[in-house]
Biopython code that builds the backbone (N, CA, C, O; Angstrom):
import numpy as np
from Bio.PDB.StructureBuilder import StructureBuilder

atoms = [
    (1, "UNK", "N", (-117.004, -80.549, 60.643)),
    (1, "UNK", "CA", (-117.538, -80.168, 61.934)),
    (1, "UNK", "C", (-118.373, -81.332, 62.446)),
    (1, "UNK", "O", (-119.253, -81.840, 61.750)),
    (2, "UNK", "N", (-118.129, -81.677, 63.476)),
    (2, "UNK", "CA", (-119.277, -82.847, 64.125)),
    (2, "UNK", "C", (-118.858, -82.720, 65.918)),
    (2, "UNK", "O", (-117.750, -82.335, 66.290)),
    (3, "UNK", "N", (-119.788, -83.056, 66.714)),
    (3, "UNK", "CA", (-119.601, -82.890, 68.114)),
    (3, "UNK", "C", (-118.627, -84.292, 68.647)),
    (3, "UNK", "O", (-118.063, -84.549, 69.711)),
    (4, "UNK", "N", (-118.755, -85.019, 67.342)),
    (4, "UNK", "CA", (-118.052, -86.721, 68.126)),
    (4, "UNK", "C", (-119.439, -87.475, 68.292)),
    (4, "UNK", "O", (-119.312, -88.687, 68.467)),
    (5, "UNK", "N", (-120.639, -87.029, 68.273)),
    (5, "UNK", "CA", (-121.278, -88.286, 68.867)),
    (5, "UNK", "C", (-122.389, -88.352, 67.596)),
    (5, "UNK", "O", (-122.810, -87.489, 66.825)),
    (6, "UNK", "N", (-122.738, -90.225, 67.801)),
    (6, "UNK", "CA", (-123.547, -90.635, 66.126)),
    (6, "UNK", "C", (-124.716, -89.999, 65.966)),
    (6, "UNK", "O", (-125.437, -89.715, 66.923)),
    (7, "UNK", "N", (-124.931, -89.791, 65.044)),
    (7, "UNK", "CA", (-126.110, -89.165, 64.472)),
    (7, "UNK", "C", (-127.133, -89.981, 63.441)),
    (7, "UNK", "O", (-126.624, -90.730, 62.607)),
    (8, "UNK", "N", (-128.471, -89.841, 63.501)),
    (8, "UNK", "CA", (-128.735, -90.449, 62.144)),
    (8, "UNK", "C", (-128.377, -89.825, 61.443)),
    (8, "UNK", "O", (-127.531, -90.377, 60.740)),
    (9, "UNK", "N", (-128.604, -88.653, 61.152)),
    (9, "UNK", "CA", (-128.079, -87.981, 59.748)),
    (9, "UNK", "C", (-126.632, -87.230, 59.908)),
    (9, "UNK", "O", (-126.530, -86.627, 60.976)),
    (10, "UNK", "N", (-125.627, -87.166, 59.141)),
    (10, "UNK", "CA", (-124.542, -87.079, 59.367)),
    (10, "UNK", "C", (-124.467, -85.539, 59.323)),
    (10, "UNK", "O", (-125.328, -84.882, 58.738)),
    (11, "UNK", "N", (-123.124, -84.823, 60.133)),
    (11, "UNK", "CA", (-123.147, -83.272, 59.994)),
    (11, "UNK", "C", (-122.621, -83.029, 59.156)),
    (11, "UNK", "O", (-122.623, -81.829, 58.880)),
    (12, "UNK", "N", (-121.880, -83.931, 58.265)),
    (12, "UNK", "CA", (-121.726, -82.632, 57.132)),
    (12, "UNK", "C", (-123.094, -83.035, 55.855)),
    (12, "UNK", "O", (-123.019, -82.777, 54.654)),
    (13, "UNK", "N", (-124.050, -83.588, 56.431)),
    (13, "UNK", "CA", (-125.107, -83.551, 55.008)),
    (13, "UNK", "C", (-125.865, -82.486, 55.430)),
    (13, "UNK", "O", (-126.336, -81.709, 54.600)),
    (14, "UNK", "N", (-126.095, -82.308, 56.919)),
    (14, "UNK", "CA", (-126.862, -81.170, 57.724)),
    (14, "UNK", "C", (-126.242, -79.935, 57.071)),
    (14, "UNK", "O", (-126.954, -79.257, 56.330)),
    (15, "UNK", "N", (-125.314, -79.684, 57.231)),
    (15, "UNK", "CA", (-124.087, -78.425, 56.881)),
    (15, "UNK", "C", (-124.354, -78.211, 54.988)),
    (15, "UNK", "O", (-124.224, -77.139, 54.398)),
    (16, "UNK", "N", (-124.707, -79.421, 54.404)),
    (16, "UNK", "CA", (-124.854, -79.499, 52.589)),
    (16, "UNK", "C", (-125.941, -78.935, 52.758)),
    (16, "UNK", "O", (-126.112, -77.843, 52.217)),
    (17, "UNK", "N", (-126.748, -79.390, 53.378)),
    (17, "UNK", "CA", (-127.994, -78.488, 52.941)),
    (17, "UNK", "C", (-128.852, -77.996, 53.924)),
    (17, "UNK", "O", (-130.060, -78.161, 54.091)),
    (18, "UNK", "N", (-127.850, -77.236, 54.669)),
    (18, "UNK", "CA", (-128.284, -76.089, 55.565)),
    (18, "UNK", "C", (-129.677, -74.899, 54.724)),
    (18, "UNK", "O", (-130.838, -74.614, 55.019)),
    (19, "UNK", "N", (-128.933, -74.593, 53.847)),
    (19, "UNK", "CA", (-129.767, -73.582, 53.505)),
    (19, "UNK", "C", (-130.796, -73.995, 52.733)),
    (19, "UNK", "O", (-131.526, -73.044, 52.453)),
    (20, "UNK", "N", (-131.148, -75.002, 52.284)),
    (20, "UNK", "CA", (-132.488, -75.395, 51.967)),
    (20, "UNK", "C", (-133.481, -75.902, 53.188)),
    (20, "UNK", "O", (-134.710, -75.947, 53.144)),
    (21, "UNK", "N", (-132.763, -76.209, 54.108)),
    (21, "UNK", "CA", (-133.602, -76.370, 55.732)),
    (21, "UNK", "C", (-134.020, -74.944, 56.133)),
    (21, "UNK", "O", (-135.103, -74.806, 56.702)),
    (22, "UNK", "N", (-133.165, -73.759, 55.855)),
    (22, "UNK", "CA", (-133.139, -72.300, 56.794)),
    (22, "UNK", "C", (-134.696, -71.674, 55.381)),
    (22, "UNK", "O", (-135.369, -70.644, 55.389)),
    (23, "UNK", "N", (-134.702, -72.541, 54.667)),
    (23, "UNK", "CA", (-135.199, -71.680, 53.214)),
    (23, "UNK", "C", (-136.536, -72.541, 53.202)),
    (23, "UNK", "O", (-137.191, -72.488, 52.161)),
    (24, "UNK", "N", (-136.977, -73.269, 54.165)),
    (24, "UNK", "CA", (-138.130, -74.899, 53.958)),
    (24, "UNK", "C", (-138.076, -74.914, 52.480)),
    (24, "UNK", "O", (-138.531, -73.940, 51.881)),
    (25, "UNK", "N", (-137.761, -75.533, 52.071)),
    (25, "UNK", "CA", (-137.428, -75.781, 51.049)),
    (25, "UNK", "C", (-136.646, -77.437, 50.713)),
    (25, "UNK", "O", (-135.915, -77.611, 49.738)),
    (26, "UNK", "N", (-136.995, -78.580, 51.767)),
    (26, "UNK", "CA", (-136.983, -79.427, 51.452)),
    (26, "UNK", "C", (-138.224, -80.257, 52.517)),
    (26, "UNK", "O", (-138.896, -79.811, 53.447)),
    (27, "UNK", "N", (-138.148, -81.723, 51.854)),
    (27, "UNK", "CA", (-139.311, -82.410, 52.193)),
    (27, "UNK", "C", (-139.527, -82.399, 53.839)),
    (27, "UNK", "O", (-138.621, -82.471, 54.670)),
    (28, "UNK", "N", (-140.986, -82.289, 54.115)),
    (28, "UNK", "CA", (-140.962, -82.649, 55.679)),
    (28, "UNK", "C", (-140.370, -83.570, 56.602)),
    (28, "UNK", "O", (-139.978, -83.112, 57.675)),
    (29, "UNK", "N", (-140.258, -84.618, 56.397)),
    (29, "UNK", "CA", (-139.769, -86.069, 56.442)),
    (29, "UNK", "C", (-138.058, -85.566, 56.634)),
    (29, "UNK", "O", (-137.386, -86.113, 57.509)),
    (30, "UNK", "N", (-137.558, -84.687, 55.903)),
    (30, "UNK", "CA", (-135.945, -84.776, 56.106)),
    (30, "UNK", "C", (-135.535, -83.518, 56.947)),
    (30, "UNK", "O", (-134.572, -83.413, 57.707)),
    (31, "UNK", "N", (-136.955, -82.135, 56.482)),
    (31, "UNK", "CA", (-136.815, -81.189, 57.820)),
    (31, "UNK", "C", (-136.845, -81.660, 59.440)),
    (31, "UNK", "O", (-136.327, -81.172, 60.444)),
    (32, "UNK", "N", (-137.661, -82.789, 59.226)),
    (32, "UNK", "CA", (-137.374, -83.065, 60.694)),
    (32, "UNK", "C", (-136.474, -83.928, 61.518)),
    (32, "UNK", "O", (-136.382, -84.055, 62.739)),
    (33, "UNK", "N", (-135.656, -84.644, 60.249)),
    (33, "UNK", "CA", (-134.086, -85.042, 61.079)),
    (33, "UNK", "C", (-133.230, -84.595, 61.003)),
    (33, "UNK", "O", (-132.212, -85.002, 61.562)),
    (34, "UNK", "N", (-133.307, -83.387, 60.146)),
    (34, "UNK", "CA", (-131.997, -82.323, 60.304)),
    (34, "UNK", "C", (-132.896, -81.625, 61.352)),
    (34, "UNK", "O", (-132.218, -80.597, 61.356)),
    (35, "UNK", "N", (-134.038, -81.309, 62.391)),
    (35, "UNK", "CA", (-134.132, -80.473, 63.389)),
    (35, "UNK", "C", (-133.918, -81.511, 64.581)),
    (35, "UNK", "O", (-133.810, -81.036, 65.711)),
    (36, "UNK", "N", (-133.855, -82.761, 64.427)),
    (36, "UNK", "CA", (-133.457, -83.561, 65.463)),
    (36, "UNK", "C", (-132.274, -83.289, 65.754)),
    (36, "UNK", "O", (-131.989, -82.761, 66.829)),
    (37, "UNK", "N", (-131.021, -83.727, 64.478)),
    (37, "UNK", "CA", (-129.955, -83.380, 64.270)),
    (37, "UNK", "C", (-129.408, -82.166, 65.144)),
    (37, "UNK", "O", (-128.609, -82.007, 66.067)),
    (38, "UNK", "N", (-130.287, -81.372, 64.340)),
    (38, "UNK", "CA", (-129.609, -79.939, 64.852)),
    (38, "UNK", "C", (-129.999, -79.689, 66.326)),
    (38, "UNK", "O", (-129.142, -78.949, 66.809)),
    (39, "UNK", "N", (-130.981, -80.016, 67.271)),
    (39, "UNK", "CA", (-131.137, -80.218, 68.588)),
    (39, "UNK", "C", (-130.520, -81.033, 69.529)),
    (39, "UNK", "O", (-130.553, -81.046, 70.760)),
    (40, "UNK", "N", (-129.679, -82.031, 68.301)),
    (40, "UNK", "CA", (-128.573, -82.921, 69.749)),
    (40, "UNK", "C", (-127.138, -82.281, 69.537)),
    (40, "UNK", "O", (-126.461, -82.268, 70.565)),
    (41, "UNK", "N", (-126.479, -81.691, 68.289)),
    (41, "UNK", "CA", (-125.618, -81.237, 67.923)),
    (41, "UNK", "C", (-124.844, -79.806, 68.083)),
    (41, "UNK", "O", (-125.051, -79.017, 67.161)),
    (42, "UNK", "N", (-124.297, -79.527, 68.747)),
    (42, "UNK", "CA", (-124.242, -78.254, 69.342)),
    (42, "UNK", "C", (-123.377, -77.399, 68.274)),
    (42, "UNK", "O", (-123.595, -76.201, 68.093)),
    (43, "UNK", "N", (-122.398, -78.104, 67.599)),
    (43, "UNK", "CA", (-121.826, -76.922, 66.716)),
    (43, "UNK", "C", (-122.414, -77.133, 65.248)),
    (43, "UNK", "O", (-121.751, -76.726, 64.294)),
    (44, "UNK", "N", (-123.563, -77.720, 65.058)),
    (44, "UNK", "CA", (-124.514, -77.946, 63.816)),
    (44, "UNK", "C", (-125.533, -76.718, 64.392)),
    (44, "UNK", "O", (-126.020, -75.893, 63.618)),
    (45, "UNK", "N", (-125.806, -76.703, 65.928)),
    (45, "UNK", "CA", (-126.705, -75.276, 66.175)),
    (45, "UNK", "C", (-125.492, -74.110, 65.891)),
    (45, "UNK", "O", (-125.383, -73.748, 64.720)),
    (46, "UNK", "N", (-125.146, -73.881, 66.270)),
    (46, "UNK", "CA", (-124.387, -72.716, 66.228)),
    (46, "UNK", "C", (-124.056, -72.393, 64.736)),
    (46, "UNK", "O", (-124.363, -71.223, 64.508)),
    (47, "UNK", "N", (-123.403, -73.182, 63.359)),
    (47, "UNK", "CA", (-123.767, -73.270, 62.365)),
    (47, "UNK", "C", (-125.126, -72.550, 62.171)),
    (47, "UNK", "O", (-125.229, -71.367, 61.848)),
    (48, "UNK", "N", (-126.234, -73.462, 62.424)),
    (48, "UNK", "CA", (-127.330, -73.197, 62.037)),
    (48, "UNK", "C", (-127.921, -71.561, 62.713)),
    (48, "UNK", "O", (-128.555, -70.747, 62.042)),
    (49, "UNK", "N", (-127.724, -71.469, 63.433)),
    (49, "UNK", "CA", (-127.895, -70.104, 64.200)),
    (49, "UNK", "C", (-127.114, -68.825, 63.312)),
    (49, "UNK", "O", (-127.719, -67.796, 63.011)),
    (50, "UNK", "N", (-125.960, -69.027, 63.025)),
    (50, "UNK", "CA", (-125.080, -68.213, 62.751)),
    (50, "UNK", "C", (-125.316, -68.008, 60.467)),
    (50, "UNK", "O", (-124.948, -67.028, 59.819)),
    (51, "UNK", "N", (-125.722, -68.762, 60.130)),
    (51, "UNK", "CA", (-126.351, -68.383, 59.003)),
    (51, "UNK", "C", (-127.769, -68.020, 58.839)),
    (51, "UNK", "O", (-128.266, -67.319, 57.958)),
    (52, "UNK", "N", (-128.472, -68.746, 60.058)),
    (52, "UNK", "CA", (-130.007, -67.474, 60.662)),
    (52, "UNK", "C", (-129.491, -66.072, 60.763)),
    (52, "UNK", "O", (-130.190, -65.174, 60.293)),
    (53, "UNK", "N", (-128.191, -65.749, 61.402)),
    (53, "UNK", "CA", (-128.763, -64.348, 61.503)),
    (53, "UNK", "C", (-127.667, -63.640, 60.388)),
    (53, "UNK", "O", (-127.365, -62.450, 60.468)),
    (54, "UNK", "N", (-127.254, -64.329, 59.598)),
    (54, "UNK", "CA", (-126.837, -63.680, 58.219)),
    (54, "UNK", "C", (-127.788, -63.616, 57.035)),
    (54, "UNK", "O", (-127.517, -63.022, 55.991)),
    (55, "UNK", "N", (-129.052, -64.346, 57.294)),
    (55, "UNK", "CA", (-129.856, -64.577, 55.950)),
    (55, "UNK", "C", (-131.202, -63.533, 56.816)),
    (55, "UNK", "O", (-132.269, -63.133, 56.350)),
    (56, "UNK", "N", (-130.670, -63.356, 58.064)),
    (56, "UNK", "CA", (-131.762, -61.980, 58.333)),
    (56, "UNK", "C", (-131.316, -60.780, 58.597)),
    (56, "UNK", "O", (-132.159, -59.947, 58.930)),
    (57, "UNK", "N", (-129.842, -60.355, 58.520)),
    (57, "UNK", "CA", (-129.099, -59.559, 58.185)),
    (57, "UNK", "C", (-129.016, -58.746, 56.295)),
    (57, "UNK", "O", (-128.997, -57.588, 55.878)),
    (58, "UNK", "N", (-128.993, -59.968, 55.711)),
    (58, "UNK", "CA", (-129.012, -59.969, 54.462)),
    (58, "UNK", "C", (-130.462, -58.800, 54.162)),
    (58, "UNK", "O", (-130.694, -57.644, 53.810)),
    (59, "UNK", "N", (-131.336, -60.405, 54.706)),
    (59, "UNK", "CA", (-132.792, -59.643, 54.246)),
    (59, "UNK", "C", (-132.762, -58.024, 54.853)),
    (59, "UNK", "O", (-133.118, -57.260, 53.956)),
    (60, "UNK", "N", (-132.566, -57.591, 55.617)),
    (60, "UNK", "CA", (-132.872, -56.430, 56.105)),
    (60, "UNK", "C", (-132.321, -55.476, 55.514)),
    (60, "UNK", "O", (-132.978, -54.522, 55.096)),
    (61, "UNK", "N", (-130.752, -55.591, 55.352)),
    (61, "UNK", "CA", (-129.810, -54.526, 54.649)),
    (61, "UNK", "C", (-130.985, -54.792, 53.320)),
    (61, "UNK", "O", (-132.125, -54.328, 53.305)),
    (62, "UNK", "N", (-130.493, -55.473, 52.476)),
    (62, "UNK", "CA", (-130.435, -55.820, 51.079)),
    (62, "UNK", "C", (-132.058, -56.085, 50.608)),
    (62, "UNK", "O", (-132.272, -56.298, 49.415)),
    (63, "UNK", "N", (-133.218, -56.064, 51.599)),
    (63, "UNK", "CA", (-134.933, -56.775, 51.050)),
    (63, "UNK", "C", (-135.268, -55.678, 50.471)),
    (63, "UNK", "O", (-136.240, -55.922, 49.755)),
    (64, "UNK", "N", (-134.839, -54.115, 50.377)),
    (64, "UNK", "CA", (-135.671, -53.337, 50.042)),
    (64, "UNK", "C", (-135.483, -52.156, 48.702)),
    (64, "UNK", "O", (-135.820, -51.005, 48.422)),
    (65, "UNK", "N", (-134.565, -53.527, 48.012)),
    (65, "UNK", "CA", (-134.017, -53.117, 46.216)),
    (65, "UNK", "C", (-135.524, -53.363, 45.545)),
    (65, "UNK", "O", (-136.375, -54.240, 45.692)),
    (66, "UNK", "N", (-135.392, -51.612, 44.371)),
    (66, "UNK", "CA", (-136.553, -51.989, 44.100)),
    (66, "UNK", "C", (-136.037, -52.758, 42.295)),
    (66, "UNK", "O", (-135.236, -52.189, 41.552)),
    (67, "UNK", "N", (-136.580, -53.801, 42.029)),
    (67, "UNK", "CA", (-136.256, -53.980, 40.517)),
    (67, "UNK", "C", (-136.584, -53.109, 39.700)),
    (67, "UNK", "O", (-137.596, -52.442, 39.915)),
    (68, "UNK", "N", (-135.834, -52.911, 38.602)),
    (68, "UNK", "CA", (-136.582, -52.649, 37.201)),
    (68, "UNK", "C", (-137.772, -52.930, 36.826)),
    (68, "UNK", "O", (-137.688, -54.158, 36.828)),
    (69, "UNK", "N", (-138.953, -52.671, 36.464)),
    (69, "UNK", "CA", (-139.590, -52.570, 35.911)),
    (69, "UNK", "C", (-139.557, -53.554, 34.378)),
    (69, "UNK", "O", (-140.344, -54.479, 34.178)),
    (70, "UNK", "N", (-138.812, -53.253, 33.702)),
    (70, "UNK", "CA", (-138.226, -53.688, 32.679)),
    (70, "UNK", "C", (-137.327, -55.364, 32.686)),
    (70, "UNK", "O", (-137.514, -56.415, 32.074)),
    (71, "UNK", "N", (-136.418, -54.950, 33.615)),
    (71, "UNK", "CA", (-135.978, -56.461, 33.822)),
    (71, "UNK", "C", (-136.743, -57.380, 34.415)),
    (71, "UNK", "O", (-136.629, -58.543, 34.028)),
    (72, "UNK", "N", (-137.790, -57.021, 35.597)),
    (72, "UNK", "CA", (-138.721, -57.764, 36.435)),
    (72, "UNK", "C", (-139.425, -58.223, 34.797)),
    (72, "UNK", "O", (-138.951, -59.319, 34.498)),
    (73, "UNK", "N", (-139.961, -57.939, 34.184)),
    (73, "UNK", "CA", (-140.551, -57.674, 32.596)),
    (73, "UNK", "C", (-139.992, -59.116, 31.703)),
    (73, "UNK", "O", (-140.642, -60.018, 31.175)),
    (74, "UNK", "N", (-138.537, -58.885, 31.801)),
    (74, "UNK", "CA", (-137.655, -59.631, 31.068)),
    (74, "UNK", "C", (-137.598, -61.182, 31.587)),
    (74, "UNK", "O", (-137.840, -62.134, 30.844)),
    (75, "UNK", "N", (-137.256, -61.296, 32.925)),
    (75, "UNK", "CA", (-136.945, -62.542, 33.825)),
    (75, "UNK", "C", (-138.599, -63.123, 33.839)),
    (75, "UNK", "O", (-138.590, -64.325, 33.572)),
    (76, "UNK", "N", (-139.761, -62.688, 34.035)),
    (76, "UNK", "CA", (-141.174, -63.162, 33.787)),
    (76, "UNK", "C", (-140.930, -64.149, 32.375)),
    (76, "UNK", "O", (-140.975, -65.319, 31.994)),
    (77, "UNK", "N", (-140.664, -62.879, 31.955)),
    (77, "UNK", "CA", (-141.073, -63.684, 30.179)),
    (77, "UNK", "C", (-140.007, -64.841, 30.127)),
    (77, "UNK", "O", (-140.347, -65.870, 29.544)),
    (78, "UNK", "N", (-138.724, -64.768, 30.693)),
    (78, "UNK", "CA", (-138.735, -65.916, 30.459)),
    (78, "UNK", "C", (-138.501, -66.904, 31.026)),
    (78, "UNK", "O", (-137.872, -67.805, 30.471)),
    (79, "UNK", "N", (-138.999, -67.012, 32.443)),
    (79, "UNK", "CA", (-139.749, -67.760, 33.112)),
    (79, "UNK", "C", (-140.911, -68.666, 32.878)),
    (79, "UNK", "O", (-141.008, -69.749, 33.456)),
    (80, "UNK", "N", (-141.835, -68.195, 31.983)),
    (80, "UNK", "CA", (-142.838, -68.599, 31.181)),
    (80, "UNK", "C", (-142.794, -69.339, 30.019)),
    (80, "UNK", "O", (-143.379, -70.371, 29.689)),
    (81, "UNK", "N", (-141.767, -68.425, 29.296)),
    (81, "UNK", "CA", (-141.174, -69.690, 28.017)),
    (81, "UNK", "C", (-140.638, -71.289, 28.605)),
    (81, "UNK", "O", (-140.875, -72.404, 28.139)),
    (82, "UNK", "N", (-139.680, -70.804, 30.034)),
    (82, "UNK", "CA", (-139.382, -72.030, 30.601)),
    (82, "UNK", "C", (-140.652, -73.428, 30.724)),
    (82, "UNK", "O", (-140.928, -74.480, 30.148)),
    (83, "UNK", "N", (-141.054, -72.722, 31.688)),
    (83, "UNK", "CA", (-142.449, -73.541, 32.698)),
    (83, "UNK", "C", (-143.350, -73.440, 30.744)),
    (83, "UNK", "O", (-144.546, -73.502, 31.029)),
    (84, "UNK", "N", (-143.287, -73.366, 29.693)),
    (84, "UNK", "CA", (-144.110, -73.889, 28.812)),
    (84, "UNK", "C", (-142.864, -74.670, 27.779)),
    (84, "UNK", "O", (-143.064, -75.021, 26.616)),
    (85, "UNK", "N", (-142.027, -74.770, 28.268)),
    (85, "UNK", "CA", (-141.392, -75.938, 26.999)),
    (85, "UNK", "C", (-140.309, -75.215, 26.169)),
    (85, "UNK", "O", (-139.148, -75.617, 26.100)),
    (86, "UNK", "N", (-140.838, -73.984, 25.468)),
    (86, "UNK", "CA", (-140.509, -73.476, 24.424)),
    (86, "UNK", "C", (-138.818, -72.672, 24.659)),
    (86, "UNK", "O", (-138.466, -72.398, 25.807)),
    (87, "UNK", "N", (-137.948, -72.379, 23.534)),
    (87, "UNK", "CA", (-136.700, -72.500, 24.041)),
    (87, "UNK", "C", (-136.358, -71.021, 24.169)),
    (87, "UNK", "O", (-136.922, -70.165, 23.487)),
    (88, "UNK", "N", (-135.450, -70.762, 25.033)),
    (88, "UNK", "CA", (-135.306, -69.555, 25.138)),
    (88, "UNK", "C", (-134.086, -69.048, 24.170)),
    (88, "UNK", "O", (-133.298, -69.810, 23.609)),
    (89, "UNK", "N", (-134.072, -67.138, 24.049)),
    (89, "UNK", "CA", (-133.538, -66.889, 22.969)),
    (89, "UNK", "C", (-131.637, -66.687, 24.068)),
    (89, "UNK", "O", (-131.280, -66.264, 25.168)),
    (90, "UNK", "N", (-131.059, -67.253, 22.946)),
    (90, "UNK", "CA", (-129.418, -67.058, 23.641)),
    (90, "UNK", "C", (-128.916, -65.480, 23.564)),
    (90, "UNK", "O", (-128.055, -64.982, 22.838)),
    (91, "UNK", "N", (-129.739, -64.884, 24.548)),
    (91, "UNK", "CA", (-129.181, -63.321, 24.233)),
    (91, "UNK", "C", (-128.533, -63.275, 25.435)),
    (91, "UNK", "O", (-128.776, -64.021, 26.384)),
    (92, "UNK", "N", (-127.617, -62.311, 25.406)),
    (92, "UNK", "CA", (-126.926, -62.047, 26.699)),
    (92, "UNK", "C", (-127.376, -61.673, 28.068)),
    (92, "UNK", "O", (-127.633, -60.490, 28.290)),
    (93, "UNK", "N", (-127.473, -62.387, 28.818)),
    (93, "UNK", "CA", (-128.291, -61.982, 30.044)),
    (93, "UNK", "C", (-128.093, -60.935, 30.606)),
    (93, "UNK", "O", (-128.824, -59.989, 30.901)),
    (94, "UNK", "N", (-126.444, -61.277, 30.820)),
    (94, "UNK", "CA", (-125.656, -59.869, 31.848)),
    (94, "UNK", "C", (-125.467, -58.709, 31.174)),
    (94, "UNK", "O", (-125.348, -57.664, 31.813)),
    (95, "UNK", "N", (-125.405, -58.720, 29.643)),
    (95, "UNK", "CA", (-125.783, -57.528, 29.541)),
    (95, "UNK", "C", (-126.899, -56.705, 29.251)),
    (95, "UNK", "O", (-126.801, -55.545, 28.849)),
    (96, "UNK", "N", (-128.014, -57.341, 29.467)),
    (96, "UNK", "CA", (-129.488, -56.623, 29.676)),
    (96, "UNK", "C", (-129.386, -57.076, 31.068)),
    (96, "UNK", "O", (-130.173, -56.202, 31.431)),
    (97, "UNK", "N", (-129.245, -57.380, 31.619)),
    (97, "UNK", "CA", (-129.273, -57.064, 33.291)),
    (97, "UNK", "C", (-128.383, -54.991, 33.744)),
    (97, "UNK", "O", (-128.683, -53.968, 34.360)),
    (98, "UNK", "N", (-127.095, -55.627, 32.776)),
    (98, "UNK", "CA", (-126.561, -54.173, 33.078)),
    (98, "UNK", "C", (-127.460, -52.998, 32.297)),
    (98, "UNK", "O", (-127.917, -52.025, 32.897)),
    (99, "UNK", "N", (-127.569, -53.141, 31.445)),
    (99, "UNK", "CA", (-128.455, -52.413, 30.720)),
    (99, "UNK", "C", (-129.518, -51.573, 31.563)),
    (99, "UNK", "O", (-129.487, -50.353, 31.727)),
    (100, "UNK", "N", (-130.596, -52.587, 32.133)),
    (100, "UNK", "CA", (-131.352, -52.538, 32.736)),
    (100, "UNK", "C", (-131.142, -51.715, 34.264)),
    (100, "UNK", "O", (-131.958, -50.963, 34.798)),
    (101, "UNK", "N", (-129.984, -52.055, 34.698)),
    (101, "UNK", "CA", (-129.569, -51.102, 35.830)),
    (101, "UNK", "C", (-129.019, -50.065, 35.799)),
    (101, "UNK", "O", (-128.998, -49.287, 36.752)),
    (102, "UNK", "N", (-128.467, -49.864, 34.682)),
    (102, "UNK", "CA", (-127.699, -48.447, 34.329)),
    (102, "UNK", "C", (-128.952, -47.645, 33.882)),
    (102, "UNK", "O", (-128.852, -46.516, 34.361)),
    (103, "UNK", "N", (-130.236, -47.791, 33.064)),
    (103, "UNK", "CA", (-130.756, -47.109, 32.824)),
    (103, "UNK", "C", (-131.789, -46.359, 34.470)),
    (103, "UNK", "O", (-132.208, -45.252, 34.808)),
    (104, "UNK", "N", (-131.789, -48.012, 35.151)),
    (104, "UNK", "CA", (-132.680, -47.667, 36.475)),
    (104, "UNK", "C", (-132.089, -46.557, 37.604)),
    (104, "UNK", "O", (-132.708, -45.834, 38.384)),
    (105, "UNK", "N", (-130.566, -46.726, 37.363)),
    (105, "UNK", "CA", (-129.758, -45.624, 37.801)),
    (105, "UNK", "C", (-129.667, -44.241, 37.338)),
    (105, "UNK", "O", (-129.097, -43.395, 38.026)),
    (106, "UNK", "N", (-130.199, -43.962, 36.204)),
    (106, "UNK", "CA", (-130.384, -42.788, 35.817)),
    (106, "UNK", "C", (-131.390, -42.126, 36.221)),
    (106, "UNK", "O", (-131.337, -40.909, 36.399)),
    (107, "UNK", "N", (-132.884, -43.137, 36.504)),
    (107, "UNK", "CA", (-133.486, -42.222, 36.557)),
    (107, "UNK", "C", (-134.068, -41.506, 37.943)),
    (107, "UNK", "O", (-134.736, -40.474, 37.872)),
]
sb = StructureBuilder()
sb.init_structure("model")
sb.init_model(0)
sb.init_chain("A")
sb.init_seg("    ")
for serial, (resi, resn, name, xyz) in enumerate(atoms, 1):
    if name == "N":
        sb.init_residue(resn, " ", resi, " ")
    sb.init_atom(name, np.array(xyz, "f"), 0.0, 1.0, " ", f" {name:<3s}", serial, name[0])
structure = sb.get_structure()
């Protein structure tokens, strides 16, 4: 996708990392030539527009799952082992994830 006309930053790096721009989630310095970008570029807006209102579609249907208790529990801990070094145990994720939802479904 590109309109035809030069850009400093090219549209398909805009388009790579769309969603770390829609998410701030990258440096200031590069948010603001992908918003240059995206202000001279008309089908880089529309792009950009059109996964805005899927990631606030998303949020709305989908923001108001409540976790487990238990798994929220699980993903902490080892989150923490991470961010301290120490190695984590090779247990099956997906199935204490299912675990964890089948029981949250019961109750």
């Amino acid at each position: 996708m590109s309109c035809g006309d030069p850009h400093e930053t090219d549209c398909s790096e805009v388009l790579d990392h769309l969603y770390e721009f829609l998410d701030h989630e990258m440096p200031d310095g590069k948010c603001a030539e992908f918003e240059v970008h995206i202000d001279e570029c008309s089908p880089c807006l529309e792009k950009y527009g059109l996964e805005q209102a899927v990631k606030k579609l998303v949020k709305r249907c989908c923001g108001h799952d409540d976790v487990p208790a238990d798994l929220r529990s699980k993903v902490m801990g080892r989150i923490e082992l991470i961010r301290s070094g120490q190695s984590v145990p090779d247990q099956d994720l997906v199935a204490e994830a299912k675990a964890a939802e089948a029981a949250a479904q019961q109750d």
